[in-house]
N, C-alpha and C positions, 0 to 999 in steps of 0.2 A: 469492396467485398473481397474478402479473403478467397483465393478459391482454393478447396481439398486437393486432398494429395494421398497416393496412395501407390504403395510399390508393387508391380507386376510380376508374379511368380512361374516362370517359366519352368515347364516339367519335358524332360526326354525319355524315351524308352529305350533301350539298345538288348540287340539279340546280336548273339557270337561274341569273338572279342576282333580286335580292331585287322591283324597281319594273322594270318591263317588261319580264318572262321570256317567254325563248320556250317554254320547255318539255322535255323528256326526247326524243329522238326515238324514234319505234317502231323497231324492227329488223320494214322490209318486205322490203325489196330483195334479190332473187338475183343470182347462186347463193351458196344458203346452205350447202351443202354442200361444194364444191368450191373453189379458185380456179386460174384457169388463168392461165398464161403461154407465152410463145414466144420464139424467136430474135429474130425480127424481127415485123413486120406493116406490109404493103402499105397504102398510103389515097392517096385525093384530094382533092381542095382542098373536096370535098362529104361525104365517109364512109370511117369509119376502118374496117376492117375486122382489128379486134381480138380476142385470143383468147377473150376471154370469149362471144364470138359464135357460138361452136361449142359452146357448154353453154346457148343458151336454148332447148332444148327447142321448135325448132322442127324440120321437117319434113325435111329436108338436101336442098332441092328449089330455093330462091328464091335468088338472089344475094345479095342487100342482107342474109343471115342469116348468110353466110359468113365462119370465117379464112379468110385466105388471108397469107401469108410472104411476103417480097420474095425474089425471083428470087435463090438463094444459093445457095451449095454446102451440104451436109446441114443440112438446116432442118430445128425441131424444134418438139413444142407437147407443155405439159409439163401434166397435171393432181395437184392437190396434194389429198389428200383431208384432211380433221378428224380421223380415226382412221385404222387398221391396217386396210384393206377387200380382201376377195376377188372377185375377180375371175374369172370363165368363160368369156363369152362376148365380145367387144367388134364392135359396129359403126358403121360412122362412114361419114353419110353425104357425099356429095361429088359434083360435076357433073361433064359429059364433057368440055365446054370452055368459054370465058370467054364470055363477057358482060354487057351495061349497063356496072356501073363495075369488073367485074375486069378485070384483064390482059388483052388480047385474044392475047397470047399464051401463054396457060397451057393447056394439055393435061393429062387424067386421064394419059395414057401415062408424060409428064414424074415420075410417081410409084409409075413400076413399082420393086420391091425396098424398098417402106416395110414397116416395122416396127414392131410394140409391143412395148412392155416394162413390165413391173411390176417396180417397186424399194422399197429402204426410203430409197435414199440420195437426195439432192437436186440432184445433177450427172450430168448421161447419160451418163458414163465408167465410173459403177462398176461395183465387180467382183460385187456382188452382183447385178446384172441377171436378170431370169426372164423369156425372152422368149414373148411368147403365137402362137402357132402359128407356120408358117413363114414369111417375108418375100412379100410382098401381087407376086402376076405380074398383070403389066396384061392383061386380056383385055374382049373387047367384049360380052361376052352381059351383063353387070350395071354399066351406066352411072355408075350411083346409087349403088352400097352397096358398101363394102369390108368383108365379115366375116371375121372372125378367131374362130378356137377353138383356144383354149390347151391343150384336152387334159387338164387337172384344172384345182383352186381354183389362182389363184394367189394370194398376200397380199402387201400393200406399201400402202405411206404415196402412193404415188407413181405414175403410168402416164404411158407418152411415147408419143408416138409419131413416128417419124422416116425422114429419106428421105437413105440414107446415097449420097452422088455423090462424085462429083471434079467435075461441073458443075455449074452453076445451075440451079439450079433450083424452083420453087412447090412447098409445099405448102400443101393446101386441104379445111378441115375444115367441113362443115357443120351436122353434127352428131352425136352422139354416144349411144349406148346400151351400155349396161353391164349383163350378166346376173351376179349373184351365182353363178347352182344351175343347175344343168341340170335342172330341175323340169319338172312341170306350172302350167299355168295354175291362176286360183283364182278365184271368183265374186266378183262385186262387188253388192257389200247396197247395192242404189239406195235403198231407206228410209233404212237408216242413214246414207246419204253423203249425202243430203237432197236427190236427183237432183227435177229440175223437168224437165219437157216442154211445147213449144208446136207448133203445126202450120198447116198451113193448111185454111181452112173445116171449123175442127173442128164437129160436132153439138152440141148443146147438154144432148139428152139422154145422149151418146155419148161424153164429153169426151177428150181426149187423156190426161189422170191414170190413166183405165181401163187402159195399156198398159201399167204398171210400177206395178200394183197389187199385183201376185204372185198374181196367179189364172190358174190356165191356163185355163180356160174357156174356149168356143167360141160359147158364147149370144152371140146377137147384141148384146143389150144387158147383155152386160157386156165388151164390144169396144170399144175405140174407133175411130170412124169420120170421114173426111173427105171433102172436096169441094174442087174448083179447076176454074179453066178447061181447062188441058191437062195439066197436074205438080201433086201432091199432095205433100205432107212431113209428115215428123214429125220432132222435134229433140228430142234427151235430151241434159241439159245434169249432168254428173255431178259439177261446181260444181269441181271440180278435175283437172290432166293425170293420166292413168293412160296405159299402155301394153296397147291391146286390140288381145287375141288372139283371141278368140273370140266372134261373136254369136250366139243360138239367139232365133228369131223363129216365134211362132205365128202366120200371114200368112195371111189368107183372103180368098180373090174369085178368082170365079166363072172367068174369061179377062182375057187381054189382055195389057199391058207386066208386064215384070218388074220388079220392086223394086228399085233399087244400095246398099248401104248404104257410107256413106262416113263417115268417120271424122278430125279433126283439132283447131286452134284457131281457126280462121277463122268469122266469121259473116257474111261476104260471101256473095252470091250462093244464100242457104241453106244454106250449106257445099258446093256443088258447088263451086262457084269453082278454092277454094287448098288444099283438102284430100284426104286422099288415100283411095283405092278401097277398100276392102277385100272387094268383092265384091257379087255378086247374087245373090236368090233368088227361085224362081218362083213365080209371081203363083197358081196352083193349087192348091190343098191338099185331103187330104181328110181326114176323122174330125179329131182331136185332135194330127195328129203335128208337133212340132217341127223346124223348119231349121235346122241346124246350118253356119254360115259362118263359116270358120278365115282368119284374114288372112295375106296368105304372107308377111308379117314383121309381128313386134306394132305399131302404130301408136299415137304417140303423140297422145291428144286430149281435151277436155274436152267435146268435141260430137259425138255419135253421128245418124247424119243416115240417115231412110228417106225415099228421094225414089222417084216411081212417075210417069214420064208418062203417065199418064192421069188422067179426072178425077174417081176415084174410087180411094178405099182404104180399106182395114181391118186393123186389127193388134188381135192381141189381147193377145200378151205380148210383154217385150220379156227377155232375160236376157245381163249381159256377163259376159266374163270376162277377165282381167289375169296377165299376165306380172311375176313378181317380179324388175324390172328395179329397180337401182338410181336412186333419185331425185337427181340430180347437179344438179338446175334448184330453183328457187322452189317452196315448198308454199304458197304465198299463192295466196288464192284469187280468182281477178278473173274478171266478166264484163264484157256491154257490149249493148248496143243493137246495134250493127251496127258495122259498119267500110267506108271509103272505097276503098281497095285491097287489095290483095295483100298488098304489103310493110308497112301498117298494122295487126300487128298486138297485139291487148288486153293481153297481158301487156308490152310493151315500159315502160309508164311506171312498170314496179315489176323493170327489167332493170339496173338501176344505172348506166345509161349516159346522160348527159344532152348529149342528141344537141343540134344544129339544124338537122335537115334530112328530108322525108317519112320514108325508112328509121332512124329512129330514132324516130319514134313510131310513136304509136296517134290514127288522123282519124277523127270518124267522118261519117257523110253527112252531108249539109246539110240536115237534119229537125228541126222543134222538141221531136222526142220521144228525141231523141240523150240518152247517158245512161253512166255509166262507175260499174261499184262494185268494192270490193275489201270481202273479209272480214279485217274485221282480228284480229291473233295475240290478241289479248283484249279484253276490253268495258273502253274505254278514255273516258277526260274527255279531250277534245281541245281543245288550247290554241290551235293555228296549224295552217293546213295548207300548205306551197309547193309550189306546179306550176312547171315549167321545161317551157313549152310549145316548140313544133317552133316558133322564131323569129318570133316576128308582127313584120317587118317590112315588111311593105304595110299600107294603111290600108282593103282587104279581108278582109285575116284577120282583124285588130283589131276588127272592125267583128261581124265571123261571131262570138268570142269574147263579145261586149259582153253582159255579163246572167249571165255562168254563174252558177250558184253551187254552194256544197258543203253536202250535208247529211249529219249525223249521225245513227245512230239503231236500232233494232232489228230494224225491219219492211222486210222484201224486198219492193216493192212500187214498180210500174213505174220514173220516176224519179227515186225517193227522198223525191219532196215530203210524204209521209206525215210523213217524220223531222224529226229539228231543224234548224234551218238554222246553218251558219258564218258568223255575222256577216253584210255583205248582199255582192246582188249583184255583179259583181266592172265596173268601169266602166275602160277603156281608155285609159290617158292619149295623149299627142303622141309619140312617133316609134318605135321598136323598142321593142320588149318580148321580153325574156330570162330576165326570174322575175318572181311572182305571189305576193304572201305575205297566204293568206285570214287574219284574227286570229279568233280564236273566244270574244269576252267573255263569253258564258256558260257556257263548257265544255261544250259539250253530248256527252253520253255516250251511247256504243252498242258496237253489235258490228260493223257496217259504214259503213262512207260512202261515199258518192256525189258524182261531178262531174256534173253536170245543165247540160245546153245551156239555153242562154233557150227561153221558150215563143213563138217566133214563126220562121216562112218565112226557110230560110236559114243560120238557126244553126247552129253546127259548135264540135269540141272540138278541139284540137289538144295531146295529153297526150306530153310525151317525157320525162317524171321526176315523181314525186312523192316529196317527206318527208312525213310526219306528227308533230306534237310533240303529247304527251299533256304534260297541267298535270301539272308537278311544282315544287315551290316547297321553299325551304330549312326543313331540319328544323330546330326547335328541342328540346333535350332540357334536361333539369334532372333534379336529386337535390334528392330533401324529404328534409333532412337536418338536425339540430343543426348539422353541421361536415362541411366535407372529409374528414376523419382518424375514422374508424369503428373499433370495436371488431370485434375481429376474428370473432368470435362471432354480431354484430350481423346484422340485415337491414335493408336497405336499399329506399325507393321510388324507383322512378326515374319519370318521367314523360316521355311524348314529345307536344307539340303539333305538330299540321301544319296551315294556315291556309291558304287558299286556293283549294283543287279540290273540287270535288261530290262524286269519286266516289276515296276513298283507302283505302291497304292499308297498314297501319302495319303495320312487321316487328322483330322484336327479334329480332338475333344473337350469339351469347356467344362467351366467345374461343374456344372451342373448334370454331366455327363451327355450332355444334346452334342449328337454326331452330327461336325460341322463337313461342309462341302468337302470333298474328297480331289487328289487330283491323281491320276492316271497316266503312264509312259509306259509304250512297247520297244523296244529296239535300241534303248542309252540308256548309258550308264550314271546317265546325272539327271535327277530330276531336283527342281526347286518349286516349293509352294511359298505362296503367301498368304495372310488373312491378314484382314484390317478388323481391329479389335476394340471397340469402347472401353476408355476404363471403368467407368463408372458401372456398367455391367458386370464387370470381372470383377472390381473389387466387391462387389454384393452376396458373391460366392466364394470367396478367397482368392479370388484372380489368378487360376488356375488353369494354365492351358495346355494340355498334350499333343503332343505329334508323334504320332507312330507310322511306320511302313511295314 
């Protein structure tokens, strides 16, 4: 018997080029969920106000966070989702009138008889339209917030929203929430989300950790306790944006101010600054009983803030709870140190938008303890990192930038100088500076990195983009073969080497796409895989096999 024969088609993948690769880029950037577009969009010769600006999950409060459309007849702003999503509730925040750099002729009024819709189709005409509640009548009791309820789920690929005229006229989006269910809220496991807390003149015996321990106790020392001159806080940093609805606070002392608890992304001012209210409770308590504080619309924030003017406070527990509002923003997780303004803020240098100008970054104060991290999508060898700072065109900013550096590495821990460092410090050449490309010749590998101000009087970041390139270097593959031409019967060794990066994931895919065993190396530069391969299997599919790292 004859036996078959059949030739083995070996496939490689390669990311960089071979002698001075940059590397694979991470997918950091929002929004990762949606992409938005519009008719038009207004800007000036300083800030575009683009539609992607109404999906970063900010507050629908600040200007410089706003779409806004040029002055036309039925303007529109269109959201594209990744899949078939339902839809319940929609709200979109928006201001009463212009100001700084919008229109100074734009009015909320100018936007009476807007409309949403959910579609499958991609053009605002079709006929399949499902509009979400009735068209928006301009009234003045609610400045801020246009809500709509569509009255059941609606489903579509697609939501518009639009302000049908025969005049000119703005529309002006600032931001955007999206309720899938007409649900209840649901607690948030601050252990499991890996929530951190800081405060002022926490005790030592006392610490701030005790409030979101999960003990409801009342014992004094198992409270946590503070001190300040006139205003006291506590900060829960819940590492990522959620939308809270509800806070339940065990709150005890004696008399005096009542507690605010406020809610947003800002770390200005303690968070009173730029974020928004969600309520008070009273400074009195007695036995074990819990305060339960419902926010009269979920609030979007990653910082939960109990601020008390006086110069004392006690909390014993802290409990949140979240609204299953769809995530339409970045699930990258960033903190910071602090920030210089309002319109500065943390999540901008991972908003896709590589601005040059204050409103398109993240500043932070002029402290040598200034400090920016992001949790990255996985424990990554980082090759290059590029910042696209907010324009250092004076040889002030240049000067405040001079020293940063980036570090790599595992450990959460002030900032960052625990971990590896990217290559060195970052030194300022002569006249503008518009990109910054740190090289990382050691690869250094972690789960976070950090941009770190210099350590001295003055320093400041000025962050309005970042990429990240993880080392990726071209595969090599080969067949330990007699010959090209196998017996059809036979097995076959394949072998993958990949040369380069500390930290790889060698993948084997068949042509049928079944993701074969993986293999794994921390700490070398040379990993080799093998697979033993039937041919008679391969050739069934085209005898097709990948290896990518």
């Amino acid at each position: 018997m004859t036996a078959r024969r059949c030739f083995l088609l070996l496939l490689f993948a390669v990311a960089g080029s071979v002698d001075g690769f940059q590397g694979r880029l991470l997918n950091i950037s929002s929004p990762v969920a949606v992409i938005a577009s519009s008719s038009s969009s207004y800007s000036t010769s300083r800030i575009q106000f683009a539609p992607q600006l109404a999906i970063q999950a900010d507050t629908g409060r600040q200007w410089s966070t706003c779409f806004i459309s040029t002055n036309e007849t039925n303007p529109w702003f269109k959201v594209e989702f990744k899949s078939v999503t339902s839809i319940f509730h929609v709200r979109l925040g928006v201001r009463p009138v212009g100001g700084g750099y919008l229109p100074h002729d734009y009015n909320l009024e100018g936007m009476d008889g807007l409309t949403v819709y959910v579609s499958n189709s991609s053009t605002l005409d079709s006929s399949d339209q499902q509009r979400c509640g009735d068209p928006w009548k301009y009234e003045s009791e609610d400045m801020f917030n246009i809500l709509r309820d569509c009255g059941k789920q609606l489903t579509g690929l697609y939501l518009y929203v639009t302000v049908p005229s025969t005049s000119p006229t703005y529309l002006l989006i600032c931001s955007m929430v999206l309720n899938r269910e007409n649900g209840s809220s649901y607690p948030l496991n601050l252990s499991a989300n890996r929530a951190t807390v800081s405060s002022s003149g926490a005790s030592s015996s006392r610490p701030s950790e005790l409030a979101i321990d999960g003990s409801s106790s009342i014992r004094e020392d198992l409270c946590s306790s503070f001190s300040g001159s006139d205003t006291t806080w506590l900060r829960v940093d819940i590492q990522a944006p959620r939308y809270i609805r509800e806070v339940r606070l065990l709150f005890i002392e004696g008399s005096g101010a009542d507690a605010a608890v406020i809610v947003g992304r800002s770390l200005r001012g303690n968070g009173a600054s730029d974020n928004a209210r969600c309520g008070t409770v009273a400074s009195s308590m007695t036995g074990s009983q819990w305060q339960n504080l419902t926010c009269p619309l979920p609030i979007l924030g990653q910082f939960i803030y109990i601020e008390r003017k006086a110069n004392t406070m006690r909390v014993c527990e802290i409990e949140l709870f979240y609204d299953n509002i769809m995530n339409i923003y970045s699930s990258v997780n960033v903190t910071a140190s602090d920030q210089s303004g309002q319109t500065s803020a943390i999540w901008k240098p991972v908003d896709g938008i590589k601005g040059k100008s204050n409103y398109d970054s993240w500043i932070s104060s002029t402290s040598s303890k200034s400090w920016w991290r992001l949790e990255l999508p996985r424990r990554s060898a980082i090759s290059s990192v590029v910042i696209y700072p907010r324009r250092l065109d004076t040889s002030t900013r240049r000067s405040q930038m001079d020293g940063f550096v980036v570090y790599v590495g595992d450990l959460v821990n002030g900032n960052g100088s625990m971990n590896a460092i990217c290559g060195m410090p970052w030194k300022p050449p002569i006249g503008t500076v518009r990109e910054i490309t740190m090289e990382c010749p050691d690869y250094p590998v972690g789960k976070y990195l950090y941009v770190a101000a210099a350590q001295r009087s003055g320093a400041r970041l000025y962050l309005s983009e970042i990429e990240i390139y993880e080392c990726a270097v071209p595969v090599q593959i080969t067949m330990i073969s007699s010959s090209q031409t196998i017996d059809f019967q036979s097995t076959a060794l394949l072998q993958c080497t990949v040369v380069g990066c500390p930290y790889i994931t060698i993948e084997w895919t068949g042509s049928n796409r079944t993701v074969l065993p993986t293999s794994r190396k921390n700490g070398t530069s040379t990993v080799t895989s093998t697979l033993n391969v039937t041919i008679g299997e391969a050739a069934q599919g085209g005898g097709q096999y990948m290896c990518t790292a």
